[in-house]
Backbone bond lengths (Angstrom), bond angles and torsions (degrees), N, CA, C in turn:
res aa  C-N    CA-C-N  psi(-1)  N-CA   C-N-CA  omega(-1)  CA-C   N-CA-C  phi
1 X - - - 1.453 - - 1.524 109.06 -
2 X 1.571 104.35 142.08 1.532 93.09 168.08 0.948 124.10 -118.80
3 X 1.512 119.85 152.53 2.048 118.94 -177.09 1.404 94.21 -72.99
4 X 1.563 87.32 139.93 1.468 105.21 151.32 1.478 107.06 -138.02
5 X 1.506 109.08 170.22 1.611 114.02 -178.05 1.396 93.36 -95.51
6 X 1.405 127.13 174.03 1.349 149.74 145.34 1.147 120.41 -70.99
7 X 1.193 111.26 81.90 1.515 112.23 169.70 1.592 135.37 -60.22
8 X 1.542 122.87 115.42 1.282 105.69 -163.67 1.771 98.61 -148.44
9 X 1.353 117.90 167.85 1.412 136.71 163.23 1.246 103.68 -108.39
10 X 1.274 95.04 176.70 1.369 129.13 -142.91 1.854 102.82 -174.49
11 X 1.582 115.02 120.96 1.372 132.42 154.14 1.320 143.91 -107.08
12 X 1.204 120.26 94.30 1.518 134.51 163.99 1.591 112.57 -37.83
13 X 1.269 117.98 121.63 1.159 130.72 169.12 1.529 138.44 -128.23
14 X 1.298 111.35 79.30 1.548 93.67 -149.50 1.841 108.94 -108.77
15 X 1.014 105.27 135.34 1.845 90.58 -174.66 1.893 84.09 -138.56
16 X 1.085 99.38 156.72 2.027 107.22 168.88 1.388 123.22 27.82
17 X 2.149 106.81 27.50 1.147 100.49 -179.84 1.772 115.00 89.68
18 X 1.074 97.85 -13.97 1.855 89.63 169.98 1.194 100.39 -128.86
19 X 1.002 111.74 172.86 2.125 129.46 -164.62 1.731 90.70 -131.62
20 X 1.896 87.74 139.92 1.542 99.99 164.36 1.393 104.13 -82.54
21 X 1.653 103.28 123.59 1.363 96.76 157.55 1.468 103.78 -126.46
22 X 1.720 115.11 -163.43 1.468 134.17 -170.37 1.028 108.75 -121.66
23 X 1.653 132.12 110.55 1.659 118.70 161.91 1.226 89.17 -94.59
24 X 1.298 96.23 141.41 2.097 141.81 -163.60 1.638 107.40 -136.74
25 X 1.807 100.51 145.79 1.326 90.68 154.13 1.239 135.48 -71.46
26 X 1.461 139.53 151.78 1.636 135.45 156.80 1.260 99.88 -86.14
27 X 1.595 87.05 167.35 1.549 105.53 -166.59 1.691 96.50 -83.12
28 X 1.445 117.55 5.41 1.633 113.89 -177.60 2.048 93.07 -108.51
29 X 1.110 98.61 12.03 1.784 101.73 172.23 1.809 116.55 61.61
30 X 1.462 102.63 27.66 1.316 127.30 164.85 1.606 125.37 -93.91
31 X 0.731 121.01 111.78 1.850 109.66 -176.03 1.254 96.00 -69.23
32 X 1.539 92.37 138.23 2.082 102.09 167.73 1.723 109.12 -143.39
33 X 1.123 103.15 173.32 1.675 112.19 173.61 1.188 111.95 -85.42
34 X 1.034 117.77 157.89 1.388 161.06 165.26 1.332 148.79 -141.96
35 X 1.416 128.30 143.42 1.277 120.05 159.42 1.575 125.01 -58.65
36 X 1.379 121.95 149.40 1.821 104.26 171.46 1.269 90.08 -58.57
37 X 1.871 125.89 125.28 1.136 135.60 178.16 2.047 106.15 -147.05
38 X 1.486 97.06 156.16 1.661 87.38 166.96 1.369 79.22 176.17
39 X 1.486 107.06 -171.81 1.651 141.42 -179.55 1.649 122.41 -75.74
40 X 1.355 103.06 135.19 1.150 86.18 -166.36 2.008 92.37 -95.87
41 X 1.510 106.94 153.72 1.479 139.99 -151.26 1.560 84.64 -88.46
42 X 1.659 118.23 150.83 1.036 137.49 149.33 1.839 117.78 -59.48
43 X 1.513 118.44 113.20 1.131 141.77 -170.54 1.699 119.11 61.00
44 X 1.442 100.98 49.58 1.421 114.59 -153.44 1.795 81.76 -130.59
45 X 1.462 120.80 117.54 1.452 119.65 164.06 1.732 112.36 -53.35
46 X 1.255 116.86 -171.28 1.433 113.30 170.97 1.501 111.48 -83.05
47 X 1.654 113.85 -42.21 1.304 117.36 167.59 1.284 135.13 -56.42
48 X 1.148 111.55 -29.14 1.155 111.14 153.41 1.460 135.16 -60.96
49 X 1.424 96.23 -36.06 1.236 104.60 -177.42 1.733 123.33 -39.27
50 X 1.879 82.82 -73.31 1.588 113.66 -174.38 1.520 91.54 -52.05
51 X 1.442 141.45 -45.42 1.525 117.71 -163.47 1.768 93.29 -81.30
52 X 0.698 122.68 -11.69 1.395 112.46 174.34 1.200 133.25 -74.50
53 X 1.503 106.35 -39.82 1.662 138.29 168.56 1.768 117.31 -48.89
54 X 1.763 84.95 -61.77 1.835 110.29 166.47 1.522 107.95 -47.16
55 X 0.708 153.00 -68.18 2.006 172.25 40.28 1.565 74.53 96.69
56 X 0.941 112.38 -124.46 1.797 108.46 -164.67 1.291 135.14 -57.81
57 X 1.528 109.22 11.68 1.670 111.88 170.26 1.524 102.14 -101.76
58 X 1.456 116.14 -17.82 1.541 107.54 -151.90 1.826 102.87 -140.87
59 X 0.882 107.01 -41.29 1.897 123.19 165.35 1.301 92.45 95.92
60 X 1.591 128.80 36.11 1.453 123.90 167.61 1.421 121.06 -97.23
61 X 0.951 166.61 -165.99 1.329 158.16 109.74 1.104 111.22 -65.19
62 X 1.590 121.24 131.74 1.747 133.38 177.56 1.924 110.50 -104.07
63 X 1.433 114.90 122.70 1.062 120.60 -163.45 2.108 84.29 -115.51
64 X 1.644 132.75 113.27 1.149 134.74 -163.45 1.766 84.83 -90.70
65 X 1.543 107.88 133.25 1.497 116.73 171.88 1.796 108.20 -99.24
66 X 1.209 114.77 -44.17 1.161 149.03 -165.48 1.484 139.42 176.14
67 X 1.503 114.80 146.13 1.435 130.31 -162.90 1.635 87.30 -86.13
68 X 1.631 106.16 135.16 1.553 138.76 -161.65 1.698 91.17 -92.09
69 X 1.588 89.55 -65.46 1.374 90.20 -173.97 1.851 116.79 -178.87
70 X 1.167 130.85 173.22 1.535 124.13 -174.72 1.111 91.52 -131.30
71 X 1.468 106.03 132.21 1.693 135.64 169.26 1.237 134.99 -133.37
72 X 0.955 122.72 155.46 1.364 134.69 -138.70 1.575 109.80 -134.27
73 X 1.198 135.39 95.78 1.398 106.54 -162.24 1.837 106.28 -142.51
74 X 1.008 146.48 133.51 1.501 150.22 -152.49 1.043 90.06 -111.07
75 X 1.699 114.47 132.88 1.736 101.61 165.04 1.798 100.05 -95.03
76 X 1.199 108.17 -178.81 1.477 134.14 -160.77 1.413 101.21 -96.42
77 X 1.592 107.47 -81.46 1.111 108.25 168.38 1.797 143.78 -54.61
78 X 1.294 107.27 -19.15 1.836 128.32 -164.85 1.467 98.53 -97.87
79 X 1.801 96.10 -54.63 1.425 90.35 -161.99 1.423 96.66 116.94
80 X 1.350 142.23 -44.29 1.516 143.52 -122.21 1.348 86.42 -88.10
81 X 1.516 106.69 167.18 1.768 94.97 157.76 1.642 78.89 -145.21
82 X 1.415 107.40 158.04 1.337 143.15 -163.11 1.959 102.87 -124.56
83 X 1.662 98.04 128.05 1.245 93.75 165.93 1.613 97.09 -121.55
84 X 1.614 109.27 132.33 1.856 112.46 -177.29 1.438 83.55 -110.32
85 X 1.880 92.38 147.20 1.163 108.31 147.26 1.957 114.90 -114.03
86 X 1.179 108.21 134.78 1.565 95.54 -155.24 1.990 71.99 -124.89
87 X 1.694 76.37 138.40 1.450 97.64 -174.63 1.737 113.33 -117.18
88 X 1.367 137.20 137.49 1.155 116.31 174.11 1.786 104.24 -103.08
89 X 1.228 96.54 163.46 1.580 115.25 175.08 1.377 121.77 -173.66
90 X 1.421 111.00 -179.82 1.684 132.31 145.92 1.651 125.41 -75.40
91 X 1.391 81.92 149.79 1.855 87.18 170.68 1.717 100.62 -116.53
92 X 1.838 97.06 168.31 1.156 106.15 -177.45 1.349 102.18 -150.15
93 X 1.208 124.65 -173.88 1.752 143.29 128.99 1.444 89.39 50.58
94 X 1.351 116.48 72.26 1.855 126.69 -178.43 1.296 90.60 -96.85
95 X 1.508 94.52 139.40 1.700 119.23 173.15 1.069 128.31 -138.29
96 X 1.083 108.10 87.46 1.970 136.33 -163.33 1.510 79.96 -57.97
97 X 1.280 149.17 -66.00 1.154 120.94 176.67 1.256 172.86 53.64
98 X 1.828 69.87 -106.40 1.891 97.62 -179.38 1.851 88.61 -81.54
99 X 1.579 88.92 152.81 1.938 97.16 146.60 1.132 115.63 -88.75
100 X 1.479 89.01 146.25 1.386 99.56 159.42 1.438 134.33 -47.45
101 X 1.304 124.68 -167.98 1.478 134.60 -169.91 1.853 91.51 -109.79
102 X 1.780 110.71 129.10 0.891 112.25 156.54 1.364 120.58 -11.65
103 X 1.512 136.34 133.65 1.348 141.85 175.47 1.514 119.27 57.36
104 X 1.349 117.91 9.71 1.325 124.60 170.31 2.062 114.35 -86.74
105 X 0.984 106.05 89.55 1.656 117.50 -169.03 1.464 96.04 -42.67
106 X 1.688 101.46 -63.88 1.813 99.08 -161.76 1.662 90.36 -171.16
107 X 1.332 107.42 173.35 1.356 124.86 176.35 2.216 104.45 -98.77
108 X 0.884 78.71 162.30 1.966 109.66 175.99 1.218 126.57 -164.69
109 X 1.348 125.00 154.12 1.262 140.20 -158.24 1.280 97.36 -130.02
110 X 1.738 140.72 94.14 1.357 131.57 -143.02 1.452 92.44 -132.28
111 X 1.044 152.86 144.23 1.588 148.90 135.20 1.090 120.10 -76.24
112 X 1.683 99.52 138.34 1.732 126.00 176.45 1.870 100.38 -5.80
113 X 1.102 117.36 -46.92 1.365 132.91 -150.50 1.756 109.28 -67.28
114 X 1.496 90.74 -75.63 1.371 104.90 165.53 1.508 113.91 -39.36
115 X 1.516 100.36 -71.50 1.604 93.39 -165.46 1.592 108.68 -55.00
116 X 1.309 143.36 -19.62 1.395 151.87 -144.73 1.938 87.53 -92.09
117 X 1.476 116.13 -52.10 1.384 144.01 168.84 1.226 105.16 -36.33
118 X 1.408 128.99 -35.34 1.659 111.78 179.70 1.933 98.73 -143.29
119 X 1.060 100.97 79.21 1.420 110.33 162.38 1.686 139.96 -41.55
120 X 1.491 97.14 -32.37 1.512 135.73 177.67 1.693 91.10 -65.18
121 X 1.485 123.00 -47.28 1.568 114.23 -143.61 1.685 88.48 -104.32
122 X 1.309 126.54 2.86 1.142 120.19 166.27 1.879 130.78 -69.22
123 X 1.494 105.58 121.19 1.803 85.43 -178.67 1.711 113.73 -50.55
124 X 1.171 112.43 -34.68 1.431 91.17 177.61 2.073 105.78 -178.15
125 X 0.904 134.86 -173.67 1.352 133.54 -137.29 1.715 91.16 -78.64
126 X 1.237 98.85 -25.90 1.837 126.13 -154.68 1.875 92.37 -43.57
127 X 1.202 108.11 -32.28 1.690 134.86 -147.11 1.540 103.58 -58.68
128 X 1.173 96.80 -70.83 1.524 132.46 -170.92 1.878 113.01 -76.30
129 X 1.324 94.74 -26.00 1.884 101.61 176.25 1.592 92.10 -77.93
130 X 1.416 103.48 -78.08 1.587 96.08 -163.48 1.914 109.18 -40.26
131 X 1.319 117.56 -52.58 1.120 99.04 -179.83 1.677 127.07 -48.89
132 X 1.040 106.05 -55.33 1.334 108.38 167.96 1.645 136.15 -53.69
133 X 1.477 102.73 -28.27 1.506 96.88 168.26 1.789 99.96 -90.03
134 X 1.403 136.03 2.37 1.211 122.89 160.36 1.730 111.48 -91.61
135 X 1.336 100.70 -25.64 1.899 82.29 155.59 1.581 124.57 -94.47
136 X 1.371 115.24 5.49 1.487 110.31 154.95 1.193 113.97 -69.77
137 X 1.273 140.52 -24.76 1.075 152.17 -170.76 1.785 130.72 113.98
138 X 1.177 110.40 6.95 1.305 132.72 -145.50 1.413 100.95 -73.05
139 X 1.327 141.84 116.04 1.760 140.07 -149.79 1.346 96.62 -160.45
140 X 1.173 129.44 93.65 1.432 120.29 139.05 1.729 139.28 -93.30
141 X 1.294 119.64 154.58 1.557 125.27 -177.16 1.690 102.93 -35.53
142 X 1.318 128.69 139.66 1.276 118.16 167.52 1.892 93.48 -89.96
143 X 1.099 120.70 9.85 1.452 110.12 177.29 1.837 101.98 -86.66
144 X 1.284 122.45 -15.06 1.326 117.24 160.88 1.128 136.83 -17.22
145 X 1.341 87.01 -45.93 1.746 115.27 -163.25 1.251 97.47 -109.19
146 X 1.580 122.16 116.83 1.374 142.95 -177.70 1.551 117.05 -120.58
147 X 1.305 118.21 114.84 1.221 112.85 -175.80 1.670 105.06 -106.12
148 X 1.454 113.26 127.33 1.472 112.73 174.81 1.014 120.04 -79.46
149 X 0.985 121.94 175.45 1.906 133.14 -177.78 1.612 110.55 -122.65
């Protein structure tokens, strides 16, 4: 068998100081936060991904400005390790609408603060880095990321 990581995105959302995020179920049957986040799809770019992810976790439209940052992270308990690509942007063209994504409770608009305030209700460390290296300032080209044909 061979390892592979979990490849996934991740969306930055920041408007008036709070970030859209997603309380979701865990797989321990606790609701926690999140970024609009998920897996990235077989023949699916990364950009695509994350606006796709955003789109059915949250019913917003995700417009990608720039890559936050790439992480790498092992869980403890699983074993798994996860590589995110966490993207920052805008939202648009919201559609109360659509449903959500299986296990997606509801959307919130939370600040650094709050979410920092309950560590426990976080899906996982991933949460609080990306945010924080996007309020360090941390911005790269989304042209970085080149997908071949």
């Amino acid at each position: 068998m061979i390892w592979t990581p979990h490849t996934t995105v991740a969306a930055i959302i920041e408007q008036d100081g709070r970030f859209l995020m997603v309380e979701e179920e865990s797989g321990k049957g606790e609701p926690v936060f999140n970024q609009p986040a998920g897996h990235l799809e077989e023949a699916e770019s990364l950009l695509q991904a994350v606006v796709r992810e955003t789109r059915e976790e949250t019913a917003w439209g995700f417009t990608p400005h720039a890559l936050v940052g790439v992480y790498r992270w092992q869980t403890e308990s699983a074993g798994a390790t996860y590589l995110r690509f966490c993207f920052q942007g805008s939202c648009h063209d919201h559609r109360p609408e659509l449903p959500l994504d299986d296990g997606i409770l509801r959307t919130a608009w939370l600040s650094r603060e709050e979410l920092a305030a309950m560590p426990e209700r976080l899906r996982s460390p991933l949460v609080l880095s990306c945010i924080d290296d996007y309020l360090s300032g941390h911005r790269y080209p989304v042209s970085l990321i080149r997908d071949i044909e």
